[in-house]
KOLTORTOR-455106 format. One record per residue (C-alpha): x, y, z; residue number from 0; residue in one letter. Coordinates in nm, 2 decimals. Each point is the difference from the previous one (the first is absolute). Layout:
% KOLTORTOR-455106
east X&north Y&up Z&resi NUM&resn a
...
***
This chain:
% KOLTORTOR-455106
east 0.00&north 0.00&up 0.00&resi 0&resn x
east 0.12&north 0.28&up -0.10&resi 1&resn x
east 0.06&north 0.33&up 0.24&resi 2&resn x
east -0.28&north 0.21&up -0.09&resi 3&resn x
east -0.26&north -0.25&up 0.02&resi 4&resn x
east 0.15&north -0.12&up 0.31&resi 5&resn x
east -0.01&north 0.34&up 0.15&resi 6&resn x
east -0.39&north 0.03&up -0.15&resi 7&resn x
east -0.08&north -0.36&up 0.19&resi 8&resn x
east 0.18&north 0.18&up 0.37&resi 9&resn x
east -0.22&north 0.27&up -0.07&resi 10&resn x
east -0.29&north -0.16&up -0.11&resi 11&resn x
east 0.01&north -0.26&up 0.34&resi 12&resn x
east 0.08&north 0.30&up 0.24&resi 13&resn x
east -0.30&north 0.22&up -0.15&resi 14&resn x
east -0.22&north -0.31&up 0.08&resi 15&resn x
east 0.17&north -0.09&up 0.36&resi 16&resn x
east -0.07&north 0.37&up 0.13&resi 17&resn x
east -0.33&north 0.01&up -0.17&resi 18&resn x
east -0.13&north -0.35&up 0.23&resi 19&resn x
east 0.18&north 0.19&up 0.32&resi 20&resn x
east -0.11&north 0.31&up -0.06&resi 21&resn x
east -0.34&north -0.08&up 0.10&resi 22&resn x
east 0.20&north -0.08&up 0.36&resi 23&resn x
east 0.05&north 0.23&up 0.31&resi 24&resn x
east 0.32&north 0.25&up -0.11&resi 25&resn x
east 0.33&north -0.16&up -0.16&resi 26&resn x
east 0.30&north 0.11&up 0.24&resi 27&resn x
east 0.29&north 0.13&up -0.19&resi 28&resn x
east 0.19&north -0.34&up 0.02&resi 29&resn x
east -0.29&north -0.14&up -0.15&resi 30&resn x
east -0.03&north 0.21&up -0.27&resi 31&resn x
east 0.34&north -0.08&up -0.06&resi 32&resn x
east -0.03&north -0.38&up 0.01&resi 33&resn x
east -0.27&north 0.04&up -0.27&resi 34&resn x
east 0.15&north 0.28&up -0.25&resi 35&resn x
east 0.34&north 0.00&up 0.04&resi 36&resn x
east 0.16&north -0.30&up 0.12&resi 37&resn x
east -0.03&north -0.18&up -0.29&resi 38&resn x
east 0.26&north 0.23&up -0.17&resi 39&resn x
east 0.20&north 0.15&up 0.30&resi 40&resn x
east 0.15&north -0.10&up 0.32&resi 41&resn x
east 0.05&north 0.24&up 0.27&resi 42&resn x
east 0.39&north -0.06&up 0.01&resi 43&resn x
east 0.23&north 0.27&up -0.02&resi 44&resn x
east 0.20&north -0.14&up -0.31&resi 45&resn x
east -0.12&north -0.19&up -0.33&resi 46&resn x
east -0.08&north -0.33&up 0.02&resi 47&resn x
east -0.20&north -0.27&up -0.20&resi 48&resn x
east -0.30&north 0.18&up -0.06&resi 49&resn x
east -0.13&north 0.17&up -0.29&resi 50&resn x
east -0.01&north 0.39&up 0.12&resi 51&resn x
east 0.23&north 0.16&up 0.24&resi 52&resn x
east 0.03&north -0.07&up 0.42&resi 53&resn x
east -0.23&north 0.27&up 0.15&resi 54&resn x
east 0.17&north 0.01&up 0.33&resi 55&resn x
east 0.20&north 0.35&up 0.06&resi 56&resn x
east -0.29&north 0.12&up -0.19&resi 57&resn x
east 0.00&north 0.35&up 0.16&resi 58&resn x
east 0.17&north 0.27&up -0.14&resi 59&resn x
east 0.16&north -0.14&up -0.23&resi 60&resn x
east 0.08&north 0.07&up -0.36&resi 61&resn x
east -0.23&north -0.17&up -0.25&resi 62&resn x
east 0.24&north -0.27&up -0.22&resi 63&resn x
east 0.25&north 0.00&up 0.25&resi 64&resn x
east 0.05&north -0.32&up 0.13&resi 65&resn x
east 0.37&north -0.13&up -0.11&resi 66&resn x
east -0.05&north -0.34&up -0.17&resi 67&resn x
east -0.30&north 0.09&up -0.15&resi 68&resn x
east -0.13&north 0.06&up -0.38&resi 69&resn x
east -0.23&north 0.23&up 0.04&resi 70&resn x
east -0.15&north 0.18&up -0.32&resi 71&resn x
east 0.12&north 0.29&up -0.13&resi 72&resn x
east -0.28&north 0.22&up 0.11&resi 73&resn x
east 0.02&north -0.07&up 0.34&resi 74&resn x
east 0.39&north 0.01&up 0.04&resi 75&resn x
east -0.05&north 0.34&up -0.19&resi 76&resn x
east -0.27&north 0.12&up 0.23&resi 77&resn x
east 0.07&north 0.27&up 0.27&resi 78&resn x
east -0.20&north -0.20&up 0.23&resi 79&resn x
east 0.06&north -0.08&up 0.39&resi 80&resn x
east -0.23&north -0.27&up 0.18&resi 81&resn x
east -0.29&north 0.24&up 0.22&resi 82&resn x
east -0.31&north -0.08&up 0.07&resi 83&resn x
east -0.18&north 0.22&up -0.29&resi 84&resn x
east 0.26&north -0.14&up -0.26&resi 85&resn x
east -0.04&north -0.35&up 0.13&resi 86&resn x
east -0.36&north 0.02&up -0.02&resi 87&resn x
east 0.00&north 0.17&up -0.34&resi 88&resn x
east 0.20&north -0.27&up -0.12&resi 89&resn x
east -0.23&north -0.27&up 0.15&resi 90&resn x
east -0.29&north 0.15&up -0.14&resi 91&resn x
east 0.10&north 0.01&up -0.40&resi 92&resn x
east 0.36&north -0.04&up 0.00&resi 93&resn x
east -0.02&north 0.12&up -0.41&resi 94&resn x
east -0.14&north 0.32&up 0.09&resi 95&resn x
east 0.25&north 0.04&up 0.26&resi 96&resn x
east 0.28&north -0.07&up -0.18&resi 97&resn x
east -0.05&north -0.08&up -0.40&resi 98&resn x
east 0.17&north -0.27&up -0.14&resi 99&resn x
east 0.13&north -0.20&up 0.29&resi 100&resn x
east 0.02&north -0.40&up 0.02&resi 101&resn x
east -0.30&north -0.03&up 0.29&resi 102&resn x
east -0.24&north -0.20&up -0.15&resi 103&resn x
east -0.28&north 0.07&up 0.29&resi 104&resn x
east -0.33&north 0.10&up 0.00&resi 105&resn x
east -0.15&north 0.08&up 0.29&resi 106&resn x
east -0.28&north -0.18&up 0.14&resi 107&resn x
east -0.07&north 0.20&up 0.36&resi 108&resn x
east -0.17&north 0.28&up 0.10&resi 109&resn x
east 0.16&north 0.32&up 0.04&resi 110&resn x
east -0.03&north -0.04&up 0.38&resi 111&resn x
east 0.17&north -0.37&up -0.05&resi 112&resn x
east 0.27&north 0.15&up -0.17&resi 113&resn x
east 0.07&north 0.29&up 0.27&resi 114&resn x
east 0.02&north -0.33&up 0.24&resi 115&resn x
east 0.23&north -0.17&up -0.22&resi 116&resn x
east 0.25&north 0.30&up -0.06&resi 117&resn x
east -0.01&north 0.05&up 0.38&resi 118&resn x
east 0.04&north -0.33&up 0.11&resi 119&resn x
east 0.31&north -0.03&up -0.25&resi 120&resn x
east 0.15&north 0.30&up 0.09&resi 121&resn x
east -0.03&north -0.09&up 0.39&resi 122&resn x
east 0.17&north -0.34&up -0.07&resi 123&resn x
east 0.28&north 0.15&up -0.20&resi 124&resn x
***
């Protein structure tokens, strides 16, 4: 299979997983993260085995910056540092937030899930 549609499938399953929990009490962050994001990142500090960068030492710092990394050209380009209102931006539509990058995501939360999210990754950074 080839990358693309394997992206589309992840997407595709983690669209429908939130959708059957949503109608649930309140995701936690972690939970939200376990859904939408583990799949493609681990919350390690350096690369490792999965398909997107680690998201730990998420806060503050510069968008594409991880060493080890091959991030796109976009986002190594960006003058971007990890807040909460860029972090959240990027969760929300990550190609409005920064055209042309390689995150193949589209998000399935609520704008309130996705505050959560960005918070919760941001306080586990």
């Amino acid at each position: 299979m080839n990358q693309c549609w394997r992206d589309l499938a992840i997407s595709f399953a983690l669209i429908c997983s939130t959708n059957a929990v949503a109608q649930a009490d309140s995701l936690t962050g972690e939970q939200l993260y376990d859904i939408a994001c583990s799949a493609c990142h681990s919350l390690a500090h350096t690369p490792d085995h999965h398909i997107g960068p680690p998201l730990g030492g998420l806060l503050d710092r510069p968008a594409g910056a991880v060493e080890g990394y091959r991030y796109s050209e976009a986002l190594r380009n960006s003058s971007w540092r990890w807040s909460l209102p860029t972090l959240v931006a990027w969760l929300a539509d990550p190609d409005t937030a920064i055209p042309n990058n390689a995150m193949n995501y589209v998000n399935p939360m609520t704008a309130e899930e996705t505050q959560r999210l960005g918070e919760w990754l941001l306080g586990e950074s």
